[in-house]
C-alpha positions as CSV (number, residue, x, y, z in Angstrom):
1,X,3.2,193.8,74.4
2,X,2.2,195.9,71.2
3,X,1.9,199.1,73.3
4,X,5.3,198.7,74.6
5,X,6.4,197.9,71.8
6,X,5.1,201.4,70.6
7,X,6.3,203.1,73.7
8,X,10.0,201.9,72.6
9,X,9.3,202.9,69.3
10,X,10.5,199.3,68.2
11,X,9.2,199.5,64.4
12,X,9.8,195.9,63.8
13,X,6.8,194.5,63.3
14,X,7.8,190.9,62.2
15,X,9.4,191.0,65.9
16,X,6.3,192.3,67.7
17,X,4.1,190.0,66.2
18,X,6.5,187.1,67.0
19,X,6.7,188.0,71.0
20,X,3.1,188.9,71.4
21,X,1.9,185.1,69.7
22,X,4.4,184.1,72.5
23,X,2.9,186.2,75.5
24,X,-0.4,186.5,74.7
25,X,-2.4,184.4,76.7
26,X,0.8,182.3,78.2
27,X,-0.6,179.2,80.4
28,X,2.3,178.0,82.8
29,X,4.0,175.2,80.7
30,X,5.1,171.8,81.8
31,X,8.6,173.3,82.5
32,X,7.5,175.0,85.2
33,X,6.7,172.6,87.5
34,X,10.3,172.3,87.7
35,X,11.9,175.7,88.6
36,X,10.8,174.7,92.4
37,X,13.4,172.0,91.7
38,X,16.4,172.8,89.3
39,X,18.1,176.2,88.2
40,X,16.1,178.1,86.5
41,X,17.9,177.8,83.3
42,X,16.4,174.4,83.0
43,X,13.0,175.8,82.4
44,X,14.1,178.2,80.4
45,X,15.8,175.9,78.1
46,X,12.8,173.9,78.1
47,X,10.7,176.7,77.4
48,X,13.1,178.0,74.3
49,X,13.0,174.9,73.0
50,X,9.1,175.0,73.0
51,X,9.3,178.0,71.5
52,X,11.4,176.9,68.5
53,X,11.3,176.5,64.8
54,X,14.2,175.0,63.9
55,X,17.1,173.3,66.6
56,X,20.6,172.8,65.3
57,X,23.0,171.2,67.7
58,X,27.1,170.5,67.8
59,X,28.4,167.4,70.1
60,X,31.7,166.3,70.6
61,X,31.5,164.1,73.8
62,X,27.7,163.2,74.6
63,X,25.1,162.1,72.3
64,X,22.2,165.2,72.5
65,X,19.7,165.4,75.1
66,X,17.2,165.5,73.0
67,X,18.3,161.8,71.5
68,X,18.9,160.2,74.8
69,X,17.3,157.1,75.6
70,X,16.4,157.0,79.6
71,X,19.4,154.5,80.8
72,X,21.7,156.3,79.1
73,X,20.5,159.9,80.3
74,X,21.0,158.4,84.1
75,X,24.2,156.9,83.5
76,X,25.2,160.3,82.1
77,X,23.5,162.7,85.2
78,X,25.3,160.1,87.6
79,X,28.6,161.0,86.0
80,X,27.8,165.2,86.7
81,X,30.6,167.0,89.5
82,X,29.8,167.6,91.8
83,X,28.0,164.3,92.5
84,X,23.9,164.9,92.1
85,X,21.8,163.4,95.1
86,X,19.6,160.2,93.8
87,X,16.6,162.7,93.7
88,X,18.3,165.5,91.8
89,X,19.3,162.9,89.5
90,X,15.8,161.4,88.6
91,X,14.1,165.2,88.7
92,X,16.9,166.2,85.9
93,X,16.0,162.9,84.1
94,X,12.4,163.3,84.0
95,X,13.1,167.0,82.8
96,X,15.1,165.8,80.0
97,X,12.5,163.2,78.9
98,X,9.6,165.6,78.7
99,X,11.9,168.3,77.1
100,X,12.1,165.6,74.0
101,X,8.4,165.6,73.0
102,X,9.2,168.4,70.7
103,X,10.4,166.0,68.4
104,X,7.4,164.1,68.2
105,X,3.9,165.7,69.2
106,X,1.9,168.4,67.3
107,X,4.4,169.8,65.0
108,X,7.3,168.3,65.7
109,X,10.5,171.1,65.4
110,X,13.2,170.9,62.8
111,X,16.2,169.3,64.1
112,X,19.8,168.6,63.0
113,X,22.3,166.9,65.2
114,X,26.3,167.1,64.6
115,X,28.0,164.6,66.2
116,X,31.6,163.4,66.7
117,X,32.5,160.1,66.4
118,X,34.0,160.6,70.5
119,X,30.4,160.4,71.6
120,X,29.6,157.3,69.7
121,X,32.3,156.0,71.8
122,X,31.5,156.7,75.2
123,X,30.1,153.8,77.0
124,X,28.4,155.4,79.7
125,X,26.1,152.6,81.5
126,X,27.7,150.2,80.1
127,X,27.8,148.0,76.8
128,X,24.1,147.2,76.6
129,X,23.5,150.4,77.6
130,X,25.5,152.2,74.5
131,X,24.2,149.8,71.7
132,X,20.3,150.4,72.7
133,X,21.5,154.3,72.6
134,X,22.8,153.7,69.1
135,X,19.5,151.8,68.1
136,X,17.6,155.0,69.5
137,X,19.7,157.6,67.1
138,X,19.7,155.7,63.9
139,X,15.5,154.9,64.4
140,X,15.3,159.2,65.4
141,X,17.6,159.6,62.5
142,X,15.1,158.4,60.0
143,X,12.1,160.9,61.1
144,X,11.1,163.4,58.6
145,X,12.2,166.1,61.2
146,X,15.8,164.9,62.6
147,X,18.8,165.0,60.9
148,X,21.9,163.2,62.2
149,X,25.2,164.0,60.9
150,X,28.7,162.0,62.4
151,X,32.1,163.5,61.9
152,X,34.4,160.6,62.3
153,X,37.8,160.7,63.3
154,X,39.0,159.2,59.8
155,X,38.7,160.4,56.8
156,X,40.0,163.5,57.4
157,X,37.5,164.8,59.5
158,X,37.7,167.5,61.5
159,X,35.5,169.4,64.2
160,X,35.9,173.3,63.9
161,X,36.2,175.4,66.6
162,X,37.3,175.0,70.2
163,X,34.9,171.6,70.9
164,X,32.3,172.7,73.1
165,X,28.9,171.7,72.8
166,X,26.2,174.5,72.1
167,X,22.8,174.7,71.0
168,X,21.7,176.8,68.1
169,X,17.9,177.6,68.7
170,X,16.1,179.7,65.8
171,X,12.7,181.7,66.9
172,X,10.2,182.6,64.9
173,X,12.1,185.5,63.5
174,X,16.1,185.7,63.1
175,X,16.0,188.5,66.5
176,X,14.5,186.1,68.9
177,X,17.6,183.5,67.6
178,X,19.7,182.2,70.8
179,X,22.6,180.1,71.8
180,X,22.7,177.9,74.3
181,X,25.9,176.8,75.9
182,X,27.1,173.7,78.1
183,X,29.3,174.8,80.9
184,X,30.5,173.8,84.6
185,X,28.4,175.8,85.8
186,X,24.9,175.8,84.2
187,X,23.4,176.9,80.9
188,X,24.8,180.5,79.0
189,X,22.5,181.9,76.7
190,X,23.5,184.2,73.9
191,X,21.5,186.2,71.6
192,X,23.8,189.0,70.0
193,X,23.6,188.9,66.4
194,X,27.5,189.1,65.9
195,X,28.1,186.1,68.7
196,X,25.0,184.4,66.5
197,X,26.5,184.8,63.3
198,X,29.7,183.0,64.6
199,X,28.0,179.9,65.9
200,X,26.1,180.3,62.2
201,X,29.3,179.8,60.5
202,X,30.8,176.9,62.8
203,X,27.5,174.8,62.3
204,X,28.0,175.6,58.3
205,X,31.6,174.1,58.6
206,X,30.7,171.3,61.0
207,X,27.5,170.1,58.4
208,X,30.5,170.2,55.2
209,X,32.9,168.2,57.1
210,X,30.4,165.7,58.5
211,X,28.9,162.3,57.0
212,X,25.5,162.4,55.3
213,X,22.4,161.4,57.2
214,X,22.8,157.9,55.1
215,X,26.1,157.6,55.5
216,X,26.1,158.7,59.7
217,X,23.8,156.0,60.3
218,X,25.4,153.1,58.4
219,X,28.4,154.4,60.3
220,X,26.3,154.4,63.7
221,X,25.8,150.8,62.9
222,X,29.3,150.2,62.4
223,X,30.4,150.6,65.7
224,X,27.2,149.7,67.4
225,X,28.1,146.0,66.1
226,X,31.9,146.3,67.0
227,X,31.2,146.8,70.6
């Protein structure tokens, strides 16, 4: 890595460091057990999250992956279109699980999580289903490393920008930065600076409009207990 790096005359050496810790002496990780089984942007999510030293999210319909309790994660694959087979359903499920031990093992990554009040109301899997989901968010909520922040409806709350979910991923240095996006079709990934520093500036308008991490989970429990 260092001699390309010298053969492209990249003088960056913050940068070089950064992707040679990441190269040097890669194992396969667990995410690649998976590529045999779902598109390849599912392992490379996985493996950007790994990677990660801070995660900043923006929801305005599901609650984040990475907060998902199991029944609600299946109730939410079962919903996808086209239709997923029962197998391809469990496969993405058990992919999503795993993907959420950054949280909590070794040194768990930085995480922030914006979500609209729309989500909270979604009852996918049902009642019982939706208030052990809320129970999930608020406990995650209170670890040292998750932040959870609600923009309600009221209150003259707003959500900037055009609505669509995205993942802000930070690397060890500010080059190796990406965003991932939701779509129909699969996860987008973008890492030009100028298309960075836009998603930069949402998430700083999104985090002044929404709740504070008290105030999102009292609110949490406030429609948790009028379901």
């Amino acid at each position: 890595m260092r001699l390309f790096a010298r053969n492209y005359s990249c003088a960056e050496d913050g940068l070089v460091d950064a992707m040679a810790e990441m190269t040097g002496g890669r194992t396969r990780g667990w995410w690649d057990e998976y590529r045999e089984h779902l598109p390849a942007s599912f392992a490379d999510l996985a493996e950007l999250e790994h990677q990660a030293q801070e995660i900043r999210v923006a929801l305005v319909i599901h609650i984040p992956a990475l907060l998902q309790t199991v029944d609600h994660a299946r109730a939410v694959l079962r919903e996808a279109a086209p239709p997923l087979r029962a197998y391809e359903v469990e496969h993405r499920l058990s992919h999503r699980m795993k993907r959420q031990a950054i949280l909590h093992e070794g040194s768990p990554v930085s995480y922030t999580a914006i979500i609209h009040e729309a989500a909270l109301r979604m009852e996918f899997g049902g009642l019982d289903t939706v208030r052990a989901q809320h129970e999930h968010v608020i406990a995650m909520s209170e670890l040292d490393n998750i932040n959870v922040r609600v923009i309600p409806f009221s209150g003259g709350g707003t959500f900037p920008g055009t609505g669509q979910s995205f993942d802000y991923v930070s690397g060890a240095v500010p080059q190796l930065d990406t965003v991932q996006l939701d779509s129909a079709h699969g996860c987008q990934f973008i890492d030009a600076e100028a298309e960075l520093g836009k998603y930069r500036a949402l998430l700083e308008r999104m985090e002044t409009t929404a709740l504070k991490p008290a105030q999102s989970r009292d609110f949490i429990h406030g429609i948790m207990h009028s379901m």
